[in-house]
C-alpha positions, 0 to 999 in steps of 0.5 A, spaced: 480 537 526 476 539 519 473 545 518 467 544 512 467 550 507 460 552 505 459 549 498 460 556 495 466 559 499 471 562 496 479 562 495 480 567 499 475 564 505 478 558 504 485 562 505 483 566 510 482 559 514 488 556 512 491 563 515 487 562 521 489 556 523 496 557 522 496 563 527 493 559 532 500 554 531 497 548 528 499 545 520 493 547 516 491 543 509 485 544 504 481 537 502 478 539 495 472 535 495 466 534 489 461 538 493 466 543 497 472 543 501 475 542 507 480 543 511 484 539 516 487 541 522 493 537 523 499 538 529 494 539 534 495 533 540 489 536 545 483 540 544 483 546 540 478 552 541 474 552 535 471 558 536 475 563 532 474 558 526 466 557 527 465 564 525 470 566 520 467 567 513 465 560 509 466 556 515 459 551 515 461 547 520 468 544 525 468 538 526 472 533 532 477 527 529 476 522 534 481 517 532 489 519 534 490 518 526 487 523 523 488 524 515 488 517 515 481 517 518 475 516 514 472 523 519 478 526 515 476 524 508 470 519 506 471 518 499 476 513 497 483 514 496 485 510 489 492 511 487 494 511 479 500 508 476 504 510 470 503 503 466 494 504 468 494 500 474 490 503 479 489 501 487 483 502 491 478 503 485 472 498 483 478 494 480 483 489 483 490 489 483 495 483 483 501 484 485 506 478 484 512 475 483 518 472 487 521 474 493 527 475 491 531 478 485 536 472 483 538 474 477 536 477 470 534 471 466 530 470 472 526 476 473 524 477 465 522 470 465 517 470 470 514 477 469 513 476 462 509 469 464 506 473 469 503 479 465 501 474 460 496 471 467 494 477 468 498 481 474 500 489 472 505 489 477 511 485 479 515 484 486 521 482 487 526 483 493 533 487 490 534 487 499 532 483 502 532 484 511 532 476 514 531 473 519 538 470 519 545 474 517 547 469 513 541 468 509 540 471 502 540 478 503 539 480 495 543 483 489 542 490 492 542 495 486 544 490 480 537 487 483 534 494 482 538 494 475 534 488 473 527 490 475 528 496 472 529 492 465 523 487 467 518 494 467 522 496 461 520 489 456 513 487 460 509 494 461 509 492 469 510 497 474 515 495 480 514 494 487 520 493 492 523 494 498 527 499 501 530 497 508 533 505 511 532 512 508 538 512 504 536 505 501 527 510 500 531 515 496 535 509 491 528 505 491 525 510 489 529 512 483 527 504 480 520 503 482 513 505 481 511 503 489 516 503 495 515 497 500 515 498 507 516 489 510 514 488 516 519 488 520 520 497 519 513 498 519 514 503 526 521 505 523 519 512 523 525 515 520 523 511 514 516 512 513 518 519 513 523 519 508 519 514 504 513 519 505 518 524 502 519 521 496 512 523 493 512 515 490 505 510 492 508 507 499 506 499 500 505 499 508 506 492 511 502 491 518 508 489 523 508 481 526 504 484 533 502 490 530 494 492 532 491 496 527 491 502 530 498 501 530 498 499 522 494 506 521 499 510 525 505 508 522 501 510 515 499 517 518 506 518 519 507 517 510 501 522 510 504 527 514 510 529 508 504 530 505 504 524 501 497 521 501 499 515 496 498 510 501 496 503 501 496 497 506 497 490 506 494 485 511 500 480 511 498 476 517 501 477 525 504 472 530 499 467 534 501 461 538 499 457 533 504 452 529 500 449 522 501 456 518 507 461 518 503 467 520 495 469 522 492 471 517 488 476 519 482 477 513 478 480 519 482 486 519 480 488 511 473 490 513 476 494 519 481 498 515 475 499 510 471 502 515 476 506 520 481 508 513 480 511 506 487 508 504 486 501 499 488 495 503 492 489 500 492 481 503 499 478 503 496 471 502 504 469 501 506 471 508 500 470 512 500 463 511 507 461 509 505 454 506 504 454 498 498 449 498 494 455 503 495 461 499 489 460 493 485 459 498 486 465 503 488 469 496 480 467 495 477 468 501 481 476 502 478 479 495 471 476 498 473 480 504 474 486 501 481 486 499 483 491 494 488 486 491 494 482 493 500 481 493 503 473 490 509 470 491 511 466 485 518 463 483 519 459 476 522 454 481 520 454 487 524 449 491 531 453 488 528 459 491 533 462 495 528 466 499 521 463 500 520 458 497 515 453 501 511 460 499 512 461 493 506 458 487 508 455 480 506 459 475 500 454 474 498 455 480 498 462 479 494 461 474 488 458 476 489 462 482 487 468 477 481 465 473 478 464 481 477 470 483 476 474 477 469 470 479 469 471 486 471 478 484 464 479 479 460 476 484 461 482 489 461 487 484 468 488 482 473 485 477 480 483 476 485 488 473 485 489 466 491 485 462 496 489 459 496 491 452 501 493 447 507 490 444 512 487 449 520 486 448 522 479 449 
């Protein structure tokens, strides 16, 4: 539920309402707006009498929230989020973040030398897997903390912000001590405890949909994120399980407009992912920023059939290349741009 203060309420009407609220039982949040400010109603899993906040002072209107996510909703808050970065990145804006790098951490050589040739494409934040959850136990799992180590010095020499994994919530509170952005895989979406704890951590959260989830389900698990009081969200479609054999995933490009209608959270594609096939990922890379997409998030590895994670899905640098220069024209062809290269002098 929100309740819509008048455009010239006070701090202490507004007060009054949180007060209100609180008595009733519920958790109470003021929303500042441009024009006036609301306050939502969170905590409430049925009806609520209204009544008691209709008539209090500097309450112009109370409105229902329909959906069971509620701070996620556009009912809840209609302009959109954006999400700033330390190095000037920003996420859910007019501009379009890229996101690339190799699935997995393999050593220090590697990771500096692909985050450079990567800032100089135009990429502004670097992934890279320091944990890797695999399908099979005896796959490469990643360096742990001495990966972190090395992603940590890659933003130190590139201006590149980081994003990468965290597997548990002891593992949300040691990533968060590296990276710029905590990722949750797919396979931990509805890993409650750690959307919690990753929720806690104050840092920008990038929230992978889960192999079968729906995107109701997708908006729920970022609702559990936003109720720690964390509204730096972003999602990404990644694709979903179907029964078909010719690509890893589905790559569900349909889900980006929906998300935009229902959420005001930045939502990302996952081209790597959602087709599993290096020849696959320009295209769907394309046609996901036609459709609306915030950004993407590329795997690129400097020698992909050595890879030790990924490597059918994972671009040349050349290839990454031509796949920036063509949605920098499809991206200005619907009113947006690319972000922006990094500027300053880069420590090699």
């Amino acid at each position: 539920m929100l309740i819509v203060m008048k455009h010239n309420a006070t701090e202490a009407q507004i007060g009054s309402v949180v007060d209100v609220i609180k008595e009733m039982g519920y958790g109470a949040r003021p929303i500042p707006g441009e024009q006036r400010t609301a306050v939502g109603l969170i905590g409430n899993d049925g009806q609520v009498d209204s009544a008691r906040l209709q008539g209090l002072e500097g309450v112009l209107e109370v409105i229902p929230v329909t959906h069971p996510y509620k701070q996620v909703s556009r009912e809840w808050r209609e302009e959109n989020t954006v999400i700033s970065l330390e190095n000037g990145t920003t996420i859910g804006g007019d501009e379009i973040v890229i996101m690339a790098g190799p699935c997995a951490v393999e050593g220090e050589a590697q990771i500096l030398g692909i985050a450079h040739e990567l800032r100089e494409m135009g990429a502004t934040v670097l992934r890279g897997g320091a944990f890797k959850p695999r399908s099979s136990p005896y796959s490469f799992q990643g360096l742990g903390l001495e990966g972190l180590h090395f992603l940590a010095k890659a933003r130190e020499e590139t201006g590149l912000a980081i994003v990468t994994e965290a597997l548990d919530p002891d593992g949300a509170d040691l990533v968060a001590e590296y990276a710029d952005i905590i990722q949750i895989g797919a396979r931990n979406m509805q890993n409650y405890p750690l959307l919690r704890r990753a929720g806690q951590t104050g840092k920008p959260i990038l929230l992978k949909r889960g192999l079968s989830a729906t995107i109701d389900e997708l908006l729920l698990a970022a609702e559990y994120i936003l109720a720690e009081g964390n509204d730096d969200v972003i999602l990404c479609e990644r694709g979903i399980r179907s029964f078909d054999q010719h690509t890893r995933n589905l790559l569900d490009l349909a889900a980006i407009p929906v998300v935009k209608a229902l959420s005001h959270l930045p939502i990302i594609a996952d081209p790597s992912h959602g087709t599993g096939l290096r020849a696959k990922v320009t295209p769907m890379g394309r046609a996901a920023i036609a459709a609306g997409a915030d950004g993407l998030i590329v795997e690129v590895h400097p020698d992909p059939p050595h890879a030790m994670s990924d490597g059918a899905q994972s671009l040349y640098p050349a290839q990454f290349g031509e796949m920036m220069e063509q949605i920098r024209v499809i991206a200005k062809a619907i009113g947006r741009d690319v972000t922006r290269p990094l500027s300053g002098v880069v420590a090699r």
